[in-house]
Structures are given as structure tokens and as C-alpha cells.
N, C-alpha and C positions, 0 to 999 in steps of 0.2 A: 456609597453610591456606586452605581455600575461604573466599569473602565473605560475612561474617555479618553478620546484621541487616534492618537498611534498603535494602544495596546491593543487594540483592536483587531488591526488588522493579524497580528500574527497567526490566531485561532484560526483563521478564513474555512468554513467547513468544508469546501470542497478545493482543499490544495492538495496536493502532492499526489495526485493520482497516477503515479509513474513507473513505471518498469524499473524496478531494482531485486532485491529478491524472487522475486515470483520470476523473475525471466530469469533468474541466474540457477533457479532451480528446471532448466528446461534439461539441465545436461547430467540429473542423479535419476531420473525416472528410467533411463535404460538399464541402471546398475541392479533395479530387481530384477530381471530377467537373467544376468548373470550370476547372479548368488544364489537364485532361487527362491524370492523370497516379492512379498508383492507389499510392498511401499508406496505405490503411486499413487496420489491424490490428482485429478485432475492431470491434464497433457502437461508432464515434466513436474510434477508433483506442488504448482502454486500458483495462486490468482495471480488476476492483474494486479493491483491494488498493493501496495506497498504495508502491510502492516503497521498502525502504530506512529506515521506520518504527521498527524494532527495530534492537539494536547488541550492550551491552553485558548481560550475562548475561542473554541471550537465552531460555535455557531453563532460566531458574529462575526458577520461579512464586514471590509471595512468602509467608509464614508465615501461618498463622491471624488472620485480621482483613479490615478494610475501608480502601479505597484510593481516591484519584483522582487520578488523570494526565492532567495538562493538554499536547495536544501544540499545535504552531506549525509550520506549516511555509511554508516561499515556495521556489515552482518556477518557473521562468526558461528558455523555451528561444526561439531564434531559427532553429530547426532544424527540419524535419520531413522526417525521411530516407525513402525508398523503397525499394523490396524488396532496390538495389542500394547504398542508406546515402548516395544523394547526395541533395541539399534538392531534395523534392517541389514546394514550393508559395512562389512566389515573396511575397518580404518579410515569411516568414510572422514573427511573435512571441506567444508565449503567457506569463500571468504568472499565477500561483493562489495564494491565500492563501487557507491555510484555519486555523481553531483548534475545534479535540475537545475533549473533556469526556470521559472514562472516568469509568465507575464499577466498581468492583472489588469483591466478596465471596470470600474463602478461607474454607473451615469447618472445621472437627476433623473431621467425618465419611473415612470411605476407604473406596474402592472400588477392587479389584485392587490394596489395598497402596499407591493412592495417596490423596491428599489433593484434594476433589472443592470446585469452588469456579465461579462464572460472573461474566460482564460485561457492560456495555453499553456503548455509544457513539454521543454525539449530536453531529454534524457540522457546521460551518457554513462554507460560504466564498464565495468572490470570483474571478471568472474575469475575465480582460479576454485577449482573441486581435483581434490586425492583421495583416493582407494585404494585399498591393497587386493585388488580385483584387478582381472586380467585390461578392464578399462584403462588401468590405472591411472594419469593427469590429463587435466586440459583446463586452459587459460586462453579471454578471448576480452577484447575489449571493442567498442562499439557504441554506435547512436541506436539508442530502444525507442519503441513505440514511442509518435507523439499522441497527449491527449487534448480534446479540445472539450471544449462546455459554453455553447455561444448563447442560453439562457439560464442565467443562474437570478433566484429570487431572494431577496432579503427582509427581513422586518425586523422593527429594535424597538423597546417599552423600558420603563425606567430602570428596570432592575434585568431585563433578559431581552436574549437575541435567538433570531431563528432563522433558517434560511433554505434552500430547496436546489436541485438540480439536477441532471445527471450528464455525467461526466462520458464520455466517445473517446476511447482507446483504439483508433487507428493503426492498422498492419503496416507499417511504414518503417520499422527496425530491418536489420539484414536478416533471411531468412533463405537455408538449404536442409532441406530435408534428411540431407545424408552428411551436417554434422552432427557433432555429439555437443557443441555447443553455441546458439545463435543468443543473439539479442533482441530479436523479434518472436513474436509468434505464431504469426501471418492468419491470423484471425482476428472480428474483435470485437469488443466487450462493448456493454451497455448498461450503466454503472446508474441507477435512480439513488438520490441521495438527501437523507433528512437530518436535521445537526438543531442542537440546540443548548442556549447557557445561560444558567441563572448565577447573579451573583449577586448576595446580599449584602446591607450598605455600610458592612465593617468588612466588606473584602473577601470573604470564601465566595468560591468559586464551583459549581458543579458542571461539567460539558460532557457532550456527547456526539460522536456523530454516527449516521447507521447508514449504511450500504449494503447494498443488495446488485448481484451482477448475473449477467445474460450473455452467455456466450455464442457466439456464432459455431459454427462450423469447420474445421482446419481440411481442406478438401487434398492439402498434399501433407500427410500426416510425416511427423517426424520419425526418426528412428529410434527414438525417445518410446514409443508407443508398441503394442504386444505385435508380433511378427505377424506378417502380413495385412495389417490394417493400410487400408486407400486412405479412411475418413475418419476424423474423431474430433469427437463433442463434449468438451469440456461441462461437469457438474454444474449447475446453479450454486451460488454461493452468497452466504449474510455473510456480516464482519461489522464493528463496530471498534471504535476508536473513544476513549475517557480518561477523564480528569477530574481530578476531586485539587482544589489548590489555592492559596489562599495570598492575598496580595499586600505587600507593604511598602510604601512608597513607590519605586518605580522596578523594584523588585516582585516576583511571584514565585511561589516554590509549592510541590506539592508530590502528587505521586499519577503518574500516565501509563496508560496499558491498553491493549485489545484483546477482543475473544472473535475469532472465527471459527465457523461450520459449515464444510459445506453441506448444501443441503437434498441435492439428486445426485445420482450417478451419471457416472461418464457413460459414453457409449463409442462403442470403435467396430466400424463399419458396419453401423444402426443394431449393435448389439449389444445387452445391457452389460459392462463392468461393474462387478458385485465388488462389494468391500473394501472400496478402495476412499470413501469419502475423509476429506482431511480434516484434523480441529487441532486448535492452539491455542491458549491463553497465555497472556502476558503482563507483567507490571514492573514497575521502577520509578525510582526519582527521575525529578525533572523539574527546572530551574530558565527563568530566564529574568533579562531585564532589557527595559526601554529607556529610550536617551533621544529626546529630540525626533525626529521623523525619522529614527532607525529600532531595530526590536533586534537582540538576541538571546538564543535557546541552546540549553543543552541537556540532553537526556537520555538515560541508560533504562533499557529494559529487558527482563531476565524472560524467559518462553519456559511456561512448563506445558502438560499433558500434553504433548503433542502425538498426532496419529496420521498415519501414512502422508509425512511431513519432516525436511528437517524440525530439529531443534536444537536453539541457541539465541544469542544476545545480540542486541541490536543497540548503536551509538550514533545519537544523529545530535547533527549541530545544525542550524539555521538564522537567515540571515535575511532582515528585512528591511526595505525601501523606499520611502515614501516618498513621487516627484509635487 
């Protein structure tokens, strides 16, 4: 039968929407400029959107009530591939640790038949990037982007969940244009979001969730960005977050990954940046278990083809709440 109760909640489609890599790669997009070499995906070379975030019943929102999901994550690459996936920028290493705070509300109320509920999320982490470039270290820790989502939609049938929204990444991290490394981006995104999961009634599990982002405008551009730009406009970007995973008693185990691409060019000071669009794909194990009105996860995922992007591994652990 489908997973009732608690396990529910863990998958929520639209959690972890939060500034952790993507803003800690705001401080390698200058390092092409110095090498000579163009790596840059996007303003500081990465979305909003945390990679890889979501897993397990992905698109099922959880039951009427109030939640908090505590995420962890630590990202590790020693990579920063170029448009052709060989390492851009010599010695580079990047490390981010970051830890979220969710807040969760589900209501009785429905709209279109679903069940209408919102979130937030408050951000904090720890960037350290090394080069053997004249840049060479910087370390910085800080409150990122908060995001909010004050209509998210839900629906559940015997065997599958679905659910809708898009998630508002607010400019509200610290943010100077004349560092090499911020926690903000001071623009923001506009994240529409579709997720869905079926699980048949001896327990596999298939989920997914798909995102698609809209970037505003950065009107004081960073120094992250090609010399002399005022203005720059981050690419349009998909991304997608899955799980194939199969459930026994109050255990699940399976394998979770993503693939992104972005999908337009950037533009800096309304002129088009050729060649610069990023892609990744990811996979790894990934394990969790439920106990009472708590849920926890742990899971490792490895990043190959990656382009004008680091690449490296990602270890998150997750923690969840039910009042």
C-alpha cells in the first residue's frame, strides 16, 4: 500500500529550496577571468536551488498539520569543468556547509480539490574555495537567501502523490559587489514546481520532482562577472531531483540523483554570454528511516558530466518533525 503517516512528510516536493552550493559557487566565477579560461555558468557559476535536496516521496506533501525539517548538507568538489567538462581553473577546491531550518504549515482548506499549505526557509552556511591562482583563498560564513512558497498545492490517491508550487528566493543574504565571496545574490528567483510519486503495494517507490527557474536581474553585478559589466541576467534553468527506492518496515533504501541544464544564456549588460550554459548529473545511495512522528535520511551522491560547473559529491543528512 502507499506510505502512511509520517513517511510522508520527509519527500515534501517542494523543500529545501535554499542557498547552499549555488551561492557558495558565487566566489569561483571570477577565477575564469584569471586563468583565462571561461567556466562560468550563470552569475558565480550556479542556481538557486540546492541540487539533489529531495529523494524519497518526493511528491507527497505531508497531512494537515505543522513540520520542521532540519537539512545538513556538505559539498566537496576539487573540479571546475568547462564547456568541454575538463578542470578549468587550476587547484581549484571548494567545501560548503550549510544547515536549514524549514518551517512547514498544511491546512484542511482545498483549492482545485487539493490541500493548500505554505513554507519557509532560513539558511546558513560556510564556504571555503582554494586555487593555486593569484585569487588564491577565501572563507565566509553567513545567513543566504530566505525562501518562501505561501501557496503550495497537494493531492494523494491510493497508490500516488502529487503536488505544485513555486518556491520565491528573496535577496535578503549579505550582499557587496566588491567581494569575492557573499552569501546572497541580490536578486531573485522564481522557482514553478511539479513533483510526483508512485508506490506500488509491496513498497517500490518511483519520485520525482521538476523545477524550472526565472531569474531577475542583479542591477549591481558582482565582481564575480566579465569586467565592466553594470547588469547581469542569469540563464533560465530546469533541474530535476529522483528516486527509484523501495520500502521495508519503517526502513527505505534506494538510489537519489539529479540532472540539471541550464537552458538560455546569461546576458551582462543586455549582451548575450555565449557558451557558458551549465549541466550536471548526479546519482548515489540513499537510506532512511521513520520512528514515531520523526523521519531520518542519509545520502551520498557522486556529480559526473559536469560543464561550465564545479564537480564533486554531495552528503546530506536530514531531520524531521512532526508537532
Amino acid at each position: 500500500m502507499v506510505t502512511s503517516g509520517f513517511g510522508n512528510v520527509y519527500g515534501d516536493v517542494v523543500s529545501a529550496r535554499f542557498r547552499t552550493v549555488a551561492l557558495a559557487l558565487l566566489v569561483v566565477a571570477c577565477l575564469s577571468f584569471v586563468t583565462g579560461t571561461n567556466v562560468q555558468a550563470t552569475e558565480g557559476g550556479g542556481g538557486a536551488y540546492p541540487n539533489g535536496a529531495e529523494d524519497f516521496m518526493s511528491g507527497a506533501v505531508p497531512p494537515p498539520g505543522v513540520y520542521v525539517i532540519n537539512y545538513v548538507d556538505y559539498y566537496s568538489a576539487d573540479k571546475f569543468a568547462d564547456k568541454n567538462g575538463n578542470n578549468g581553473i587550476p587547484g581549484f577546491k571548494l567545501n560548503v556547509t550549510a544547515d536549514v531550518i524549514r518551517f512547514i504549515h498544511v491546512s484542511d482548506k482545498q483549492i482545485f480539490g487539493g490541500l493548500w499549505g505554505f513554507h519557509l526557509f532560513v539558511p546558513f552556511m560556510n564556504v571555503d574555495v582554494k586555487t593555486d591562482t593569484p585569487l588564491g583563498s577565501k572563507s565566509k560564513f553567513g545567513l543566504g537567501d530566505i525562501i518562501v512558497d505561501p501557496f503550495i498545492l497537494s493531492w494523494h490517491g491510493k497508490n500516488w502523490h502529487a503536488a505544485t508550487g513555486v518556491d520565491i528566493y528573496m535577496p535578503s543574504g549579505s550582499y557587496n559587489k566588491n567581494d569575492l565571496a557573499n552569501v546572497g545574490r541580490n536578486y531573485w528567483t522564481f522557482e514553478p514546481i511539479i513533483a510526483g510519486t508512485y508506490v506500488t503495494d509491496n513498497g517500490f517507490e518511483a519520485s520525482a520532482k521538476i523545477m524550472y527557474d526565472f531569474n531577475t536581474r542583479n542591477h549591481d553585478a558582482s565582481k564575480l562577472t566579465p569586467p565592466g559589466t553594470n547588469t547581469y541576467l542569469s540563464g533560465q534553468e530546469f533541474h530535476m531531483d529522483y528516486t527509484l527506492a523501495k520500502k521495508i518496515s519503517d526502513f527505505s533504501f534506494g538510489l537519489s540523483g539529479y540532472y540539471y541544464q541550464q537552458t538560455t544564456d546569461d546576458e551582462a549588460n543586455g549582451v548575450t554570454v555565449a557558451d557558458n550554459k551549465g549541466r550536471v548529473v548526479a546519482l548515489g545511495p540513499a537510506l532512511k528511516y521513520d520512528y514515531k512522528n520523526m523521519a531520518f535520511s542519509l545520502k551520498y551522491q557522486f556529480e559526473t558530466a559536469a560543464e561550465n560547473r564545479p564537480e564533486g559529491d554531495n552528503l546530506w543528512f536530514k531531520f524531521v518533525y512532526a508537532f
